[in-house]
Structures are given as structure tokens and as C-alpha cells.
C-alpha positions, -999 to +999 in steps of 0.1 A: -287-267+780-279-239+755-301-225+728-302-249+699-282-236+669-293-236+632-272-266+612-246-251+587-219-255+567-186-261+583-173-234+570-204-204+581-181-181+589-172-156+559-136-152+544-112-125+547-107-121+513-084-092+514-054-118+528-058-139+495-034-119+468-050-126+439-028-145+413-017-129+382-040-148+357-072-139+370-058-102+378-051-103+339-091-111+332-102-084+354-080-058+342-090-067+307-127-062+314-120-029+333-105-022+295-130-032+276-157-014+294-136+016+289-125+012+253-092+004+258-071-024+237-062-060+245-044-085+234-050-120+237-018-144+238+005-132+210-021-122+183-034-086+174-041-057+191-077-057+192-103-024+198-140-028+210-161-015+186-187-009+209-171+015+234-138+019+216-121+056+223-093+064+200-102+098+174-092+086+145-083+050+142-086+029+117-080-007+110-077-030+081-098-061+099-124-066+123-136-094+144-172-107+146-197-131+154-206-159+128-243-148+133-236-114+125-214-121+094-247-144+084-270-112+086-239-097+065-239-130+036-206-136+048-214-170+062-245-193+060-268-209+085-246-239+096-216-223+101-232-198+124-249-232+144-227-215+170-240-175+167-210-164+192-182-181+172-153-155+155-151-145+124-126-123+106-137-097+081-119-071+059-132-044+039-121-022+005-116+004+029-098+007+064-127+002+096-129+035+114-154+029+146-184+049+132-180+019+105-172-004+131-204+002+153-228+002+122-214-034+116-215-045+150-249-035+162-281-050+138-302-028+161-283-001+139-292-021+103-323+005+095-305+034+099-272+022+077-287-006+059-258-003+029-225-021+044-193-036+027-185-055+003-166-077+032-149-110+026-144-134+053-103-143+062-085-176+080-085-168+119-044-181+126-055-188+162-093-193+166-087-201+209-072-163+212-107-153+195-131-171+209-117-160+244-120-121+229-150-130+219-163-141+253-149-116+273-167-090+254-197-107+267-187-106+300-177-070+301-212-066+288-202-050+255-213-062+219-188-092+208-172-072+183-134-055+177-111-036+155-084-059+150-047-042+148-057-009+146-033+021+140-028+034+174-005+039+200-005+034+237-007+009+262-023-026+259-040-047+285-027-083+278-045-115+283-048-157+275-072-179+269-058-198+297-060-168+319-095-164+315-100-207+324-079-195+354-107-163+364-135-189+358-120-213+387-147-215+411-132-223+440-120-183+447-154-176+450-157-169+491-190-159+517-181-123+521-208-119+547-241-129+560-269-119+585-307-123+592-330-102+567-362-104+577-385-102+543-421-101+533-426-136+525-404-150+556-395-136+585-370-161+592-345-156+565-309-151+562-291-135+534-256-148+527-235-125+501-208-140+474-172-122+465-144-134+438-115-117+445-114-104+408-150-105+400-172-072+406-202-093+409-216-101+440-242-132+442-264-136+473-284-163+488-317-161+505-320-190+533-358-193+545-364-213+576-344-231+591-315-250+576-318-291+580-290-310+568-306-340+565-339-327+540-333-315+508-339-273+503-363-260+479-343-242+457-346-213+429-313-204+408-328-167+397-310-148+372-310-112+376-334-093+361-337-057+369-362-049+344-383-078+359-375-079+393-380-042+400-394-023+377-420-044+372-421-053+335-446-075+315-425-084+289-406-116+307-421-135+343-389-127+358-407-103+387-437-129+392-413-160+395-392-144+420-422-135+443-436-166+434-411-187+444-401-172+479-437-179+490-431-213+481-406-215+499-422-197+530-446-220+528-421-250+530-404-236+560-437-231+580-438-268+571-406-282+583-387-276+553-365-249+538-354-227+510-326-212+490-329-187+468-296-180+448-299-143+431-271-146+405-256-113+391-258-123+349-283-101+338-300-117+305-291-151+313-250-137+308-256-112+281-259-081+307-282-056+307-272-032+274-273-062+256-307-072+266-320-043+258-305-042+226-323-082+220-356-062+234-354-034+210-348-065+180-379-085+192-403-049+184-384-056+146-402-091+150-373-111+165-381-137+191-357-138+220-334-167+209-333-149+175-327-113+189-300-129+211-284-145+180-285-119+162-261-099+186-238-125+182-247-140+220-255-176+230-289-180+241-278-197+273-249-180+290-254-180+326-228-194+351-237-230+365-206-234+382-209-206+404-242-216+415-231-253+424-198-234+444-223-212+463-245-243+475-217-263+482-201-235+507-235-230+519-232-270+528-264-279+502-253-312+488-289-320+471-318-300+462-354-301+451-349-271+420-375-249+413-377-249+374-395-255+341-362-258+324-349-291+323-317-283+306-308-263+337-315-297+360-286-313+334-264-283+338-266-280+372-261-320+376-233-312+352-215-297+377-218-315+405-253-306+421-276-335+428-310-330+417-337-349+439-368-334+425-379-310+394-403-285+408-425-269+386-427-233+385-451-221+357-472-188+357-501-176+339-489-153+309-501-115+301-506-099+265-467-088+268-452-121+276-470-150+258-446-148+228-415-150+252-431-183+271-442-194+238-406-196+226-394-203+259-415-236+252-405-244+216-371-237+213-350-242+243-376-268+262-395-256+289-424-278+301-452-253+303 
């Protein structure tokens, strides 16, 4: 008889995902986020031209409009409380004067609102198609940049088009292939496996960490872990990104040396989805006193942003059809069973606090439901 083999999925082996052509709508997404991270224009649909504020590069340019969050026109009394319920939601903004981007940066940014604390007067105008913005809006936050835009600005030059319904196409799940895999022994396990993630027009790459050996028939221990460089590697006190990570691949060492398993998906959305420049920006807002769902808001970013979907495709072509999750979040049990995962068991996953985290696991606790 042969060596046994590990049980996998049916599909173990990894995808060449250079035969695939990728189809024009999700190209369309990509190239728009390759824009906006350089400060180039897009267009969404048929409505304006719009500029990033943020990294916009055009000497010069003015523009009659701008586009921003509902949470940002509350900070400038251009909206109240309940109509910013939703903090990343569009709204259109004109000025006496013509935007120029020094302008446009000063409104965009609150961590900027001590050092040009006189703006406007602004008034607040109709949005003719509020889909086209919120899908602006969004990709902003997905290029990592502050959800903020010159709209038609006075500038020539070429513009990167895009739809609403291409970015629903770059979403789609189902592109999302096992580029490659192989054994990686680590500290906590020496029996692990590390299994890396590729969309064709997506520069991130998520990886899975499999620890002991996989059994089809007995649910994995499983930790969905954000990506948190501040945390993770450097060490920092002011989240328990670093200490749940470590903490949670010696549980699961511990479950393989008793028959069981673990997966540990490592998903590339730093700040739960807001990236890492924003996230420092929402640090630099909580010295001002901000808590972290405030701070968040107050950029104009959800406080929950990360990518279920993705995580359920990864298990699934891992061949993980139920799992015991590692969290104290029970909203991210329902979003995960939202999208197809089966939950079996809610695995607590608490840690003592230090000096420089307490308030973060305080509000962690009050406002967005952590058992802890």
C-alpha cells in the first residue's frame, strides 16, 4: 500500500490564471484603481469627470463641485446626524469659489481641520445619479484613498471610465483562483501548509494557513484575520491584532496535536477595508479623542468594510464546507453565514487588554457587539 494522502479539495491543484483573459468589466475596475492611486480622472457611467482629491495631480485645476461623504458634510453643517446614519454615503457640495485641490484636500481630510479650521460657506446639491456616486465613492476606499473628488474639473486629458455594474462584475467571487501552495513549517506547527489566493484583476493576494492535517469529515478551527501590519509585525499596543494572531495559531496547534485542524485565512484589507493610510489617518483622529468607529466615520469610511465573500470563496476551494470560527464578533458569524459558510461553533477568542488598547476593546464591546 502507498503512503496515505492528506484529504483535499477536489480541486488542490492551483489555476493557471494567465489562460483566463480577463473580461472587460473587471479590467475596467482595476484600471480605475491603478488611476486613482495615481491621481488620475474617472468617470463612472455617463456622469462627470471626477478628480481624487486626495492624490489628485493636475497644476492648476479647478472645479465648481465636489463629492463627499455624508459624515464629512455633517462635520461641515451641511447635513445632520440621520442623514449621515450611513457615514460613506455621497454628497454633492459647491462653493462661492471654484475647488482647487489645496481647497480640496483641506475639506477632504478632518485630520487637516486644526490647521484650516475656516472652510466654505458650502451648500449641499441634488446628486442626478446617486448609483454612479456611491460606486466612486467605494472605489476610493478600495484604492485606499480618502472618499473624496473634484467633480468636472477643468482639465484635459484622458479619462479612465467605469460602471457601477462593472465594479458588481470585479466583486464576483468566483475569479478568485489557488495561485499556489506548499508546506511552511511555522513556530506554532510544524505541519502546516500555506495556500496563496490570486484574482485575475485584484493586486491582493490572500493566503491560508492549514495546520495539521485536513479531515473532511470534522469541522476546522478557523480564524478569518484581517491584516494588520501595524499589529501583526510591528508589534503595536494600540489594537490585539499581533496577540490574536499568535494566539490563535497555537490554538490551533493545539487542535491538530489533538486530531483536529486549523485554517487560518490572512486576508489582505488592512483596517477592516479602509487600508493602511486611512487607518492611520482614524489613529491620528482617536489622539483628538475620537474612538475608532467615530475616527472611521469621520473619514467618511464604514466601520465594517472587510470582504466576506472572499473569505467564504477561499474555504469553499479549500473544500471547508463548515467551520468552528474563532471570534468575539458575532456579527461576523452572521456575515459569514450570510454568504454561504456554515457556522458549527462560536469560538471565543478574548485577550487580556494593555494601557494602549482598553479603549479600543471597550468600544469594540459597546458599539459594534463583541462579547468580551
Amino acid at each position: 500500500m502507498g503512503a496515505a494522502k492528506r484529504p483535499c479539495a477536489a480541486d488542490y491543484g492551483t489555476r493557471d490564471l494567465s489562460r483566463k483573459r480577463p473580461s472587460p468589466a473587471p479590467r475596467r475596475v482595476a484600471l480605475a484603481l491603478d488611476a486613482l492611486r495615481h491621481g488620475w480622472p474617472i468617470r463612472v457611467g455617463r456622469g462627470p469627470v471626477l478628480l481624487p482629491a486626495e492624490t489628485g495631480f493636475a497644476p492648476g485645476v479647478t472645479a465648481p463641485r465636489m463629492l463627499i461623504s455624508a459624515a464629512r458634510a455633517v462635520t461641515l453643517k451641511l447635513a445632520n446626524q440621520r442623514e449621515a446614519a450611513i457615514p460613506e454615503a455621497p454628497v454633492l457640495i459647491r462653493a462661492a469659489d471654484p475647488f482647487d485641490l489645496e481647497t480640496a484636500r483641506a475639506v477632504a481630510d478632518p485630520a487637516l481641520d486644526l490647521r484650516y479650521p475656516m472652510k466654505g460657506p458650502f451648500a449641499a446639491e441634488h446628486i442626478d445619479d446617486p448609483e454612479a456616486a456611491r460606486t466612486a465613492m467605494e472605489l476610493a476606499r478600495l484604492a485606499g484613498i480618502l472618499p473624496a473628488f473634484l467633480v468636472a474639473p477643468e482639465m484635459d486629458g484622458d479619462v479612465q471610465d467605469v460602471s457601477s455594474e462593472d465594479l458588481a462584475g470585479w466583486k464576483d467571487t468566483s475569479r478568485l483562483a489557488i495561485a499556489s501552495r506548499a508546506r511552511l513549517p511555522v513556530a506554532a506547527c510544524e505541519d502546516t501548509e500555506i495556500v496563496a489566493f490570486r484574482s485575475i484583476d485584484d493586486l491582493r493576494e490572500h493566503v491560508a494557513l492549514v495546520i495539521g492535517a485536513q479531515a473532511g469529515e470534522r469541522a476546522p478551527l478557523v480564524r478569518l484575520h484581517s491584516e494588520c501590519l501595524t499589529g501583526d509585525i510591528l508589534g503595536s499596543l494600540k489594537c490585539d491584532c499581533g496577540p490574536q494572531l499568535d494566539a490563535s495559531l497555537h490554538a490551533m496547534a493545539d487542535e491538530a496535536g489533538a486530531g483536529g485542524w486549523g485554517v487560518l485565512l490572512y486576508m489582505r484589507q488592512e483596517g477592516r477595508g479602509i487600508g493602511l493610510i486611512n487607518k492611520l489617518r482614524a489613529y491620528r483622529l482617536q489622539d483628538q479623542g475620537f474612538d475608532t468607529v467615530d475616527a472611521n466615520n469621520r473619514l467618511g469610511l464604514p466601520t465594517e468594510a472587510r470582504d466576506f465573500p472572499t473569505a467564504a470563496r477561499m474555504l469553499e476551494l479549500l473544500g471547508v464546507h463548515a467551520i468552528r470560527l474563532m471570534t468575539n464578533n458575532p456579527a461576523k458569524v452572521a456575515a459569514l453565514e450570510a454568504v454561504g459558510v456554515t457556522v458549527a461553533e462560536r469560538v471565543p477568542h478574548s485577550l487580556p487588554p494593555n494601557p494602549h488598547n482598553e479603549r479600543y476593546l471597550t468600544t469594540k464591546r459597546d458599539r459594534t457587539g463583541h462579547i468580551l
